[in-house]
C-alpha positions, -999 to +999 in steps of 0.1 A: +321+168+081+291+184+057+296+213+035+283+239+060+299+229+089+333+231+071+321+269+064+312+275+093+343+263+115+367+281+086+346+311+091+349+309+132+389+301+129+391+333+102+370+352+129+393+343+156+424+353+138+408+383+122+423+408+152+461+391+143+459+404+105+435+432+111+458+466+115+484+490+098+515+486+123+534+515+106+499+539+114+501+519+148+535+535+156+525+566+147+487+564+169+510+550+195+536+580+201+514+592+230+515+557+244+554+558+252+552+581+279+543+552+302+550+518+285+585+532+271+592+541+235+598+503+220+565+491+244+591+481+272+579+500+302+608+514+329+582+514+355+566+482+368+530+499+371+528+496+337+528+468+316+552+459+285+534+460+253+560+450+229+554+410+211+521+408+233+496+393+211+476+418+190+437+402+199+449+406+237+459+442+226+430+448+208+403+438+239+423+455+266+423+488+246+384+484+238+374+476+272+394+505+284+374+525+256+343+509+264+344+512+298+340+475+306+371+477+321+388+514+343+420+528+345+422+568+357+451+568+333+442+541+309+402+547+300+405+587+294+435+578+267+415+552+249+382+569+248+386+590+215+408+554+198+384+544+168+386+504+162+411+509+130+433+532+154+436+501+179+440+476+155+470+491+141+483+499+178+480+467+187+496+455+150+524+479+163+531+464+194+529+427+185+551+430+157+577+441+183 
């Protein structure tokens, strides 16, 4: 393998684990207080409507939230709660909730 293409595949596996290092888990507790009303207050939900978050992998985290925010993806109770989540605010969520 050349120079270059050894850059550029470390660059793409960096790129792909960027969302797993990316993210403040103690801020990501704190963003994530509002969260507990529905997935429980360690991210293990009582109600099987909604989904466990704690120990799921932070890049799933981190697209689920976004699309909510985005709007590539809608919830009635999910979307309005992501909209105002800057991307430093979900990465650390998501940090949060993996590291459970």
């Amino acid at each position: 393998m050349n120079k270059i293409a050894s850059v550029v595949m470390i660059g793409a596996l960096l790129g792909l684990s960027g969302n797993v290092l990316a993210g403040d888990a103690a801020a990501g507790k704190a963003k994530a207080a509002s969260c507990a009303g529905c997935h429980g207050a360690a991210g293990v939900s009582s109600n099987p409507m909604w989904p466990n978050l704690a120990g799921q992998q932070s890049g799933y985290l981190v697209k689920q939230m976004k699309a909510f925010r985005d709007g590539t993806r809608n919830d009635p109770m999910m979307s309005p709660m992501a909209k105002p989540l800057s991307d430093a605010d979900i990465d650390n969520i998501a940090a949060y909730y993996s590291s459970l």
